[in-house]
C-alpha positions as CSV (number, residue, x, y, z in Angstrom):
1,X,0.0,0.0,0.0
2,X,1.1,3.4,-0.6
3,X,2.2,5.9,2.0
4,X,0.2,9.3,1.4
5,X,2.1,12.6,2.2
6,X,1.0,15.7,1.9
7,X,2.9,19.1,0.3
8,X,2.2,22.4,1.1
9,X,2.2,25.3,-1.1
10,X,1.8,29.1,0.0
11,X,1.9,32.1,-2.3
12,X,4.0,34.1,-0.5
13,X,3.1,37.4,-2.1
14,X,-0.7,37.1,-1.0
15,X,-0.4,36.2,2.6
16,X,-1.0,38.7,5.0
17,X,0.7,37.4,7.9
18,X,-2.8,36.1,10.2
19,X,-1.0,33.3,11.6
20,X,-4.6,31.4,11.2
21,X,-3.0,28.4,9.1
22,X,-0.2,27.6,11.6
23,X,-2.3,27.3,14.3
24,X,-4.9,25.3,12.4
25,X,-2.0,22.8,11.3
26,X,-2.1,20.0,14.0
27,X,1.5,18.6,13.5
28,X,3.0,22.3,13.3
29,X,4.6,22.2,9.7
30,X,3.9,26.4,8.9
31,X,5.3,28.8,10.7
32,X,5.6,32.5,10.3
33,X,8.7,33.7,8.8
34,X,10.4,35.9,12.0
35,X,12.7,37.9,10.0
36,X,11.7,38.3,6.4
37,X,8.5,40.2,4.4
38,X,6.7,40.0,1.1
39,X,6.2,43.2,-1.2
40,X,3.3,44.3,1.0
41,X,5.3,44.3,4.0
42,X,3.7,41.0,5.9
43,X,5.8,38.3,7.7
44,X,4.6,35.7,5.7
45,X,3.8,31.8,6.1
46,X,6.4,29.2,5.3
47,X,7.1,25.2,5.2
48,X,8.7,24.5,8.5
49,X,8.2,21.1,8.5
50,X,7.7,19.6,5.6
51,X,8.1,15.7,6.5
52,X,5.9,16.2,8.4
53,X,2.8,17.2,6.3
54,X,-0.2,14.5,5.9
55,X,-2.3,16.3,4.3
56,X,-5.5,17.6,6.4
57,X,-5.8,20.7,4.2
58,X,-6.6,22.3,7.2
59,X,-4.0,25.0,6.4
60,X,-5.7,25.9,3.5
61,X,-9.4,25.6,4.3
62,X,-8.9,28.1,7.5
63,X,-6.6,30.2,4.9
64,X,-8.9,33.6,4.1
65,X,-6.9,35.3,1.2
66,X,-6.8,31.3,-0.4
67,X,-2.9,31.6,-0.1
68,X,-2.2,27.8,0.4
69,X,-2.7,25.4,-2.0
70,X,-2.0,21.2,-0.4
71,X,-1.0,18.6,-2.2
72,X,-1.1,14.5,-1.8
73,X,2.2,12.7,-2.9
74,X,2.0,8.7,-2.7
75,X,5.5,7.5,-2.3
């Protein structure tokens, strides 16, 4: 049987920074990004932990400016 992982996608120029996907992500993989903004002056959301990912889509259901995008990978 194959394993199912998931791979998260964020459009870095459209997040605003709302923190709302990292704390909807129950195995922490995205994390706001401490040091660095877009062009609109946001700290943005980034891939922590990718291994990590299964999938849920939580991220990008809770996501209001539809900046994540998850995929499922078989391996």
């Amino acid at each position: 049987m194959a394993k199912v992982k998931g791979a998260v996608v964020v459009n870095i120029e459209r997040c605003k920074g709302c923190d709302l996907c990292a704390v909807a992500c129950p195995l922490g993989v995205l994390e706001l990004q401490p040091r660095e903004v877009n062009n609109r002056g946001y700290h943005y959301a980034y891939v922590k932990n990718a291994d990590k990912c299964i999938g849920c889509q939580s991220c990008a259901l809770v996501c209001p400016d539809g900046c994540i995008t998850v995929y499922r990978v078989q391996e």
